[in-house]
C-alpha positions in Angstrom: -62.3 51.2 -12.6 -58.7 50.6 -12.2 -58.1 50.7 -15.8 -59.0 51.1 -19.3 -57.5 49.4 -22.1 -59.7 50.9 -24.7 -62.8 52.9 -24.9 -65.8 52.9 -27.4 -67.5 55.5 -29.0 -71.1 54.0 -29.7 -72.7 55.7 -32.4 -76.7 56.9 -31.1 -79.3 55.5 -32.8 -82.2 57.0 -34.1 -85.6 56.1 -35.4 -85.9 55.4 -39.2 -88.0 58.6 -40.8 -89.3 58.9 -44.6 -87.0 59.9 -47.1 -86.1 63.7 -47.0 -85.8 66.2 -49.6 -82.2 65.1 -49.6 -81.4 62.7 -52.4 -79.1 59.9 -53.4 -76.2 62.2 -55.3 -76.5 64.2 -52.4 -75.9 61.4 -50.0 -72.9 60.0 -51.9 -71.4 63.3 -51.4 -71.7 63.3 -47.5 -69.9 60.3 -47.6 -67.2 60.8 -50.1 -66.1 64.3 -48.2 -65.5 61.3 -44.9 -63.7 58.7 -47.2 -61.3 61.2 -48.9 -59.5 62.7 -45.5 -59.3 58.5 -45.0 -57.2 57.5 -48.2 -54.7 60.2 -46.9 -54.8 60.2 -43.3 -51.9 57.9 -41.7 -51.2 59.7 -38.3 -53.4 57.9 -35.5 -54.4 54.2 -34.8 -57.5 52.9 -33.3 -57.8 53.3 -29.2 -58.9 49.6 -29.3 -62.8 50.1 -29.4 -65.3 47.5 -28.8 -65.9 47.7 -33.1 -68.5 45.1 -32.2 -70.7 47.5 -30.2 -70.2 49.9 -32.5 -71.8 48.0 -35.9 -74.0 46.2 -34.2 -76.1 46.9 -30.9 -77.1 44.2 -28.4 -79.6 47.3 -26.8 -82.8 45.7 -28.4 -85.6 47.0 -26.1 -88.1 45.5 -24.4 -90.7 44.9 -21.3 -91.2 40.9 -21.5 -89.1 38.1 -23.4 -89.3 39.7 -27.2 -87.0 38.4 -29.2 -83.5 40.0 -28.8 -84.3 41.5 -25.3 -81.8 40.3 -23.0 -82.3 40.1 -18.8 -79.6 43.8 -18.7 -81.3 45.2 -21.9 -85.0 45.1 -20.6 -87.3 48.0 -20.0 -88.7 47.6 -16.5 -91.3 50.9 -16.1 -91.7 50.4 -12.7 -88.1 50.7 -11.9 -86.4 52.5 -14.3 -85.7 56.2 -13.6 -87.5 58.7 -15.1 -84.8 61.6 -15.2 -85.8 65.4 -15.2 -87.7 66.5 -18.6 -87.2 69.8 -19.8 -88.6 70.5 -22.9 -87.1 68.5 -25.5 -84.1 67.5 -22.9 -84.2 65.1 -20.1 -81.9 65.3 -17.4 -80.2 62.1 -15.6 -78.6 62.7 -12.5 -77.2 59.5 -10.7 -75.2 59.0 -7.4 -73.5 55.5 -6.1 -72.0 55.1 -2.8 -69.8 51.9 -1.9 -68.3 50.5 0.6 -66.2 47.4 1.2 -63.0 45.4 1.3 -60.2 44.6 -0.6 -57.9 41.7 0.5 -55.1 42.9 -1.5 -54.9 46.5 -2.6 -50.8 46.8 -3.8 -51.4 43.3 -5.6 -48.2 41.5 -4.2 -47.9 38.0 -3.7 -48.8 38.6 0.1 -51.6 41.5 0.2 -51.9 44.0 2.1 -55.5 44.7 2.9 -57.8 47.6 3.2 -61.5 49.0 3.6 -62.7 51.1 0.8 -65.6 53.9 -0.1 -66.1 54.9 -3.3 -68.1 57.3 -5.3 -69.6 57.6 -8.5 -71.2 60.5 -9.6 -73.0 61.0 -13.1 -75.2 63.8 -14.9 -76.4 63.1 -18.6 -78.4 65.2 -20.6 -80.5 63.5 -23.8 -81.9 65.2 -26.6 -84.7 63.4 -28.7 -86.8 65.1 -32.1 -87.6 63.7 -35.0 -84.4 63.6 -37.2 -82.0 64.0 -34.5 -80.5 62.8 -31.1 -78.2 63.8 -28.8 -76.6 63.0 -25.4 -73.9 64.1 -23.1 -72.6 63.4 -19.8 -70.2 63.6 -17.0 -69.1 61.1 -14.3 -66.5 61.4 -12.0 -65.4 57.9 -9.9 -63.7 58.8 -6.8 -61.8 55.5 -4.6 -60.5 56.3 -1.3 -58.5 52.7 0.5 -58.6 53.7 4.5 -55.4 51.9 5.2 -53.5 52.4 2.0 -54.3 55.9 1.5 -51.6 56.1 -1.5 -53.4 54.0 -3.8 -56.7 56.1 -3.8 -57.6 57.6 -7.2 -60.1 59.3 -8.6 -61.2 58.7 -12.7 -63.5 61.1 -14.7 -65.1 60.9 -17.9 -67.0 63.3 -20.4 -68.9 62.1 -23.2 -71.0 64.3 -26.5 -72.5 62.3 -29.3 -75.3 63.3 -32.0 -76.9 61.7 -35.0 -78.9 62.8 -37.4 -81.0 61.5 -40.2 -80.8 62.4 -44.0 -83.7 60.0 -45.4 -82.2 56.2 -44.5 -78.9 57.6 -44.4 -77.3 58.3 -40.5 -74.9 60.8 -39.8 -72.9 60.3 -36.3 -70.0 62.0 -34.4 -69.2 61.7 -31.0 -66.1 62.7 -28.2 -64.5 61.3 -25.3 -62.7 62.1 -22.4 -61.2 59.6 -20.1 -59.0 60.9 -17.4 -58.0 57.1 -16.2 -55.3 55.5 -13.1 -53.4 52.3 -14.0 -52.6 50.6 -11.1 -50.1 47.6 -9.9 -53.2 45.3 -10.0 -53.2 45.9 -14.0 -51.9 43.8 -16.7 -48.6 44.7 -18.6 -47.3 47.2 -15.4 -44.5 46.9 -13.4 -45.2 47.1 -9.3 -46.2 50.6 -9.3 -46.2 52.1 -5.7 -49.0 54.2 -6.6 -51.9 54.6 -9.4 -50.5 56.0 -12.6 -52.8 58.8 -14.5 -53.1 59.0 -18.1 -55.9 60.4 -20.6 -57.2 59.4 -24.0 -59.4 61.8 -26.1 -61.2 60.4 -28.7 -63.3 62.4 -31.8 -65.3 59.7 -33.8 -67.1 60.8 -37.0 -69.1 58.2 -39.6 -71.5 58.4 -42.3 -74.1 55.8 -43.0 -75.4 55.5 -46.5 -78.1 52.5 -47.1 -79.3 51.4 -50.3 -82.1 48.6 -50.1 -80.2 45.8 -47.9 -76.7 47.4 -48.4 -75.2 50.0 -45.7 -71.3 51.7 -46.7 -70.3 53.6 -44.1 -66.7 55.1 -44.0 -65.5 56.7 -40.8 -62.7 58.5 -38.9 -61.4 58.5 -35.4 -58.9 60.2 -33.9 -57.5 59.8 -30.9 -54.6 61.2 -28.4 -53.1 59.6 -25.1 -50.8 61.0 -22.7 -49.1 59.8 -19.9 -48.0 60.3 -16.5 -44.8 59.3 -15.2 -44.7 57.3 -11.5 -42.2 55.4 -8.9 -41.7 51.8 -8.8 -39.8 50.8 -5.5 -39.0 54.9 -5.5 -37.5 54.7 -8.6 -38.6 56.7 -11.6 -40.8 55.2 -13.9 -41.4 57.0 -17.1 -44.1 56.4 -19.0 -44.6 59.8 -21.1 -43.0 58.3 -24.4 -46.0 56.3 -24.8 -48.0 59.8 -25.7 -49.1 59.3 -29.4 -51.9 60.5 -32.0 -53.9 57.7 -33.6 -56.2 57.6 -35.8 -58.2 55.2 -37.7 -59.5 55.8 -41.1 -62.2 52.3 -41.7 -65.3 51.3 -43.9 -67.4 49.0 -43.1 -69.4 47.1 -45.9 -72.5 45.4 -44.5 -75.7 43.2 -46.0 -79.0 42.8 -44.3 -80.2 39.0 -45.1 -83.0 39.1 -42.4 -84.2 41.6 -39.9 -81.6 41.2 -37.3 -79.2 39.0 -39.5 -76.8 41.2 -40.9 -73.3 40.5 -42.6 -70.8 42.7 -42.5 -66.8 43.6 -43.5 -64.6 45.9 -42.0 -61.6 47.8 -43.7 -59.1 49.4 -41.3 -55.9 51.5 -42.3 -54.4 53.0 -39.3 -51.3 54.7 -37.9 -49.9 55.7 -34.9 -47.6 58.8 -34.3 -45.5 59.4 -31.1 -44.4 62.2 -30.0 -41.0 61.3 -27.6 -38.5 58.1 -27.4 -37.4 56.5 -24.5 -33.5 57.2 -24.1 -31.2 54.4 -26.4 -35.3 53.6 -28.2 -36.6 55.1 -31.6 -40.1 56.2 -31.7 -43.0 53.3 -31.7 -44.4 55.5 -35.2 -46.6 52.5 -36.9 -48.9 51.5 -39.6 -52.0 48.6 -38.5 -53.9 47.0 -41.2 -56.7 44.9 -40.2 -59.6 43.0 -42.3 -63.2 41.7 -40.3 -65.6 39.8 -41.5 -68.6 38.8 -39.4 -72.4 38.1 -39.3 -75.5 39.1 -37.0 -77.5 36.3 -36.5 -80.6 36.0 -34.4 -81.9 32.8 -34.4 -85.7 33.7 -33.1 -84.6 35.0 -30.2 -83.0 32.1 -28.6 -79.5 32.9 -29.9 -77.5 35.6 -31.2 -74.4 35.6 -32.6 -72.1 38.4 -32.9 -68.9 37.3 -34.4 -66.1 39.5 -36.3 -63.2 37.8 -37.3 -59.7 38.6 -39.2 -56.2 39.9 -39.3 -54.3 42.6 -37.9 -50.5 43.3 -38.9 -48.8 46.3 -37.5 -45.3 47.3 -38.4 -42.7 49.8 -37.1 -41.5 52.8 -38.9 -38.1 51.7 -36.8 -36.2 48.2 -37.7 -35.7 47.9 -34.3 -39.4 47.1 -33.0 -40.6 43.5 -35.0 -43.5 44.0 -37.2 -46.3 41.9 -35.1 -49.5 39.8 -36.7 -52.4 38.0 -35.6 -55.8 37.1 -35.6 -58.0 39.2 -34.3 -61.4 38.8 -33.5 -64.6 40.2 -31.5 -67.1 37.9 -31.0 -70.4 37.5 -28.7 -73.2 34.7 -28.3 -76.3 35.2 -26.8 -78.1 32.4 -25.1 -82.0 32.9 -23.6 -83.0 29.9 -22.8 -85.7 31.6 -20.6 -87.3 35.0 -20.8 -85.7 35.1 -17.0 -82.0 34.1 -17.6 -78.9 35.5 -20.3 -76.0 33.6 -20.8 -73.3 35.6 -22.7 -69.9 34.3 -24.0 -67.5 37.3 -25.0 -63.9 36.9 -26.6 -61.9 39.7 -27.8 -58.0 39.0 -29.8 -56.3 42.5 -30.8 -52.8 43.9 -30.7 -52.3 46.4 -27.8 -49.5 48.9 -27.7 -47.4 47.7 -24.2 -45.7 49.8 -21.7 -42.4 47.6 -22.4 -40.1 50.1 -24.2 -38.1 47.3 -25.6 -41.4 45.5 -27.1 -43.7 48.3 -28.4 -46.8 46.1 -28.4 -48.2 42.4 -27.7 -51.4 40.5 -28.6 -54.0 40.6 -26.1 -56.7 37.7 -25.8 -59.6 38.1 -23.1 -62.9 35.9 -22.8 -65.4 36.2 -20.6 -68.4 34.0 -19.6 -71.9 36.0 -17.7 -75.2 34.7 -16.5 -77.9 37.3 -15.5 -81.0 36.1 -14.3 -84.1 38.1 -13.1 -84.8 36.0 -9.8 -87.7 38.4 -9.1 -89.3 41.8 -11.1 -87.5 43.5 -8.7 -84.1 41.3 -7.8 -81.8 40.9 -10.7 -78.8 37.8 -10.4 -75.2 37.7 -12.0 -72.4 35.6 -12.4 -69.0 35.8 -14.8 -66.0 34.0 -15.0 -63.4 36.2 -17.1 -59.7 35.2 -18.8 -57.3 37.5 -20.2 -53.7 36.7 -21.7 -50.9 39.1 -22.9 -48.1 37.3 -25.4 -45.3 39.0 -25.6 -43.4 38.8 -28.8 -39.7 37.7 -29.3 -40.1 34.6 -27.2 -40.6 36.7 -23.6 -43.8 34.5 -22.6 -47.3 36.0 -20.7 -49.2 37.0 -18.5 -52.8 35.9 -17.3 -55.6 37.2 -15.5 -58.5 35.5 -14.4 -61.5 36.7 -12.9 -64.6 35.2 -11.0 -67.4 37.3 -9.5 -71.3 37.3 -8.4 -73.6 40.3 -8.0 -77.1 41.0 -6.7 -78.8 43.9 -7.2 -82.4 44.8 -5.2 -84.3 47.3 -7.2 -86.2 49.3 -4.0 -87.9 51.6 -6.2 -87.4 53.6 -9.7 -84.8 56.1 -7.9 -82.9 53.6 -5.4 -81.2 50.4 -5.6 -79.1 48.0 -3.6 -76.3 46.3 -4.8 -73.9 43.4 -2.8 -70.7 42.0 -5.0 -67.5 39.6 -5.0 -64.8 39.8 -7.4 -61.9 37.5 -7.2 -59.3 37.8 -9.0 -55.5 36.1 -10.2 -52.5 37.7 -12.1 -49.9 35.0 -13.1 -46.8 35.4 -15.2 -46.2 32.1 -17.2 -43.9 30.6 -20.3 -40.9 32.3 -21.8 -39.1 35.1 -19.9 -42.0 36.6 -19.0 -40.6 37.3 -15.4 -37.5 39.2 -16.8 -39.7 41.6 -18.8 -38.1 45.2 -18.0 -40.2 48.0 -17.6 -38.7 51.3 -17.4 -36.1 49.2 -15.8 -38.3 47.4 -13.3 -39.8 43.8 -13.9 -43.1 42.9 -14.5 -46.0 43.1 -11.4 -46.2 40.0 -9.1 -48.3 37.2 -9.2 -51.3 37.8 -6.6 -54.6 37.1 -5.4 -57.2 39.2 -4.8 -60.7 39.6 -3.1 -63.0 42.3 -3.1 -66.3 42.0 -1.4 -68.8 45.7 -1.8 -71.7 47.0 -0.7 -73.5 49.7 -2.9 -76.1 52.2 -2.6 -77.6 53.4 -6.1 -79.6 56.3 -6.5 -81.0 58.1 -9.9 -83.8 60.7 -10.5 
């Protein structure tokens, strides 16, 4: 993964258990001791979380075409790895190695080209009882280029999350640790001369309280981001007054009409603290308001929608950064015409903060279009067709990405799999003054091709 512009924390299900000893007063408690810190905690804004995933899941399990089972989401027992069971713990070791090409590695207008192995290591750990779950885990991606040795990198995450049950009610916290590269493929970077660490931690805590077809549930994440500083050209290129804390104080109102056809309205009240300024810049300290609104519909299995919609509005505590609004949305629809094919249309609109130290943030839009298909019980299809768009505010245009790709992946067995994939990919700068965007004092990346082709080898106990 060359980069990540935001990262979820998915709440874990559980299954629904009678009502405990614990009663309704007692509930509201739990879940007025969350909303109070959140009427008076303004330090942190949201790492830009898919809030779609988080409210409602598209994991609907499955063996055979049930309704809501999609082609990715199905259970396949003869294939799917059973993992290492100890007591009330299972353990999920997995391994990938790659291998392939890259057309274009330092994403110029005229690539230079490379080879590539990569690894991707991962150990989870699960705990299932009857009130509670729990999961951790630990991967590490490792890229090495043979012939442009500078740009390898190598990413790591760690995850914890829990739930547990009081009667309907859920209670969920989770953490995250990213330890990320941007790279001068990326959007919204200059022409790096090598990958660019930075890390994002994320705590995530939320309360669930049902009564009869209405959920509340306020919750609280915090989250901190810190930056590396690089060469562009072998010039320095600072990047360590983007480290903030954010944190986003929300509740989220939702009605269940149906099984599976939910409404629901989101309340977000976030800001953002940094803790340097860029020479001649104030600080980027904000406030971000947003409103969602969205539904849940499953129409028998055929279609789903997923759809929140909005407005965000994010203002400076400094006059000289322009307070920035939009509409926002997060939106998916779910097509099965067959129990054998998926067709999913994604779009995402939210304000991201930029590394432009004379802009402070832009709007980001990004859709994508995927088709999985299982060809066989054992060979499994895909194809996507992705576009993404930053606008710059003040007038200084965009710039686009756009991404085609196929995959097809040859279960062998329940531990090992084969994978063979083709990614293509354009950056293009377009409208405005989009190509005299300064960052750090160095312009924005070139406009580039790029293909990758790779071969990988998948194995999990």
């Amino acid at each position: 993964m060359d980069w990540v512009q935001s990262a979820s924390c998915l709440p874990v299900s559980v299954r629904k258990e009678p009502d405990s000893s614990i009663g309704r007063p007692l509930r509201l408690v739990f879940g007025a001791l969350l909303v109070a810190p959140l009427m008076v905690l303004h330090i942190i804004h949201p790492a830009q979380a898919q809030l779609l995933d988080q409210l409602i899941s598209t994991d609907i399990p499955g063996v055979a075409d049930e309704a809501g089972v999609t082609v990715l989401s199905r259970s396949r027992p003869e294939y799917d790895s059973l993992g290492v069971r100890v007591g009330s713990f299972t353990i999920r070791p997995q391994l990938q190695e790659s291998g392939g090409y890259d057309d274009n590695v330092l994403g110029t207008r005229v690539g230079a080209g490379s080879a590539f192995v990569e690894t991707n290591a991962r150990v989870g750990v699960d705990y299932d009882s009857a009130l509670a779950k729990a999961n951790a885990f630990v991967s590490v991606d490792d890229m090495r280029y043979l012939s442009e040795s500078r740009q390898s990198y190598t990413n790591w995450t760690a995850h914890l999350a829990g739930s547990y049950v009081f009667g309907d009610d859920l209670l969920t916290a989770s953490y995250d640790h990213f330890n990320l590269n941007q790279s001068a493929l990326s959007l919204d970077a200059p022409q790096l001369d090598a990958p660019l660490e930075y890390r994002v931690n994320i705590l995530r805590i939320a309360y669930k309280a049902v009564f009869n077809r209405v959920f509340v549930q306020p919750a609280l994440s915090l989250a901190s981001y810190d930056y590396d500083n690089g060469t562009v050209a072998g010039a320095p290129y600072l990047q360590n007054y983007r480290n903030r804390l954010v944190g986003t104080p929300s509740v989220t109102v939702g009605y269940e009409l149906a099984p599976r056809r939910n409404l629901v309205v989101v309340l977000r009240d976030a800001a953002g603290d940094y803790s340097t300024a860029e020479p001649g810049f104030a600080k980027r300290n904000f406030n971000d308001k947003s409103i969602l609104g969205g539904i849940d519909f499953d129409a028998d299995g055929v279609w789903r929608y997923r759809v929140l919609v909005g407005y965000e509005s994010r203002s400076f505590s400094s006059s000289q950064y322009k307070t920035i609004q939009a509409p926002i949305v997060e939106g998916a629809v779910i097509w099965s015409p067959t129990g054998l094919t998926t067709v999913t249309l994604l779009a995402t609109r939210h304000i991201q903060d930029s590394a432009d130290e004379t802009i402070a943030a832009f709007t980001e839009t990004g859709v994508r279009l995927q088709v999985d298909h299982e060809y066989r019980r054992d060979v499994l299809l895909q194809a996507y067709g992705a576009a993404y768009e930053d606008d710059y505010t003040q007038g200084l245009g965009s710039q686009n990405l756009y991404r085609l790709g196929a995959s097809a992946t040859w279960l062998l067995n329940r531990n090992m799999s084969l994978v063979g994939a083709y990614d293509f990919a354009i950056r293009r700068s377009g409208g405005g003054a989009s190509q005299n965007l300064v960052f750090g004092q160095q312009s924005l990346g070139q406009n580039y091709t790029d293909n990758r082709f790779v071969l990988t080898l998948r194995l999990a106990l």
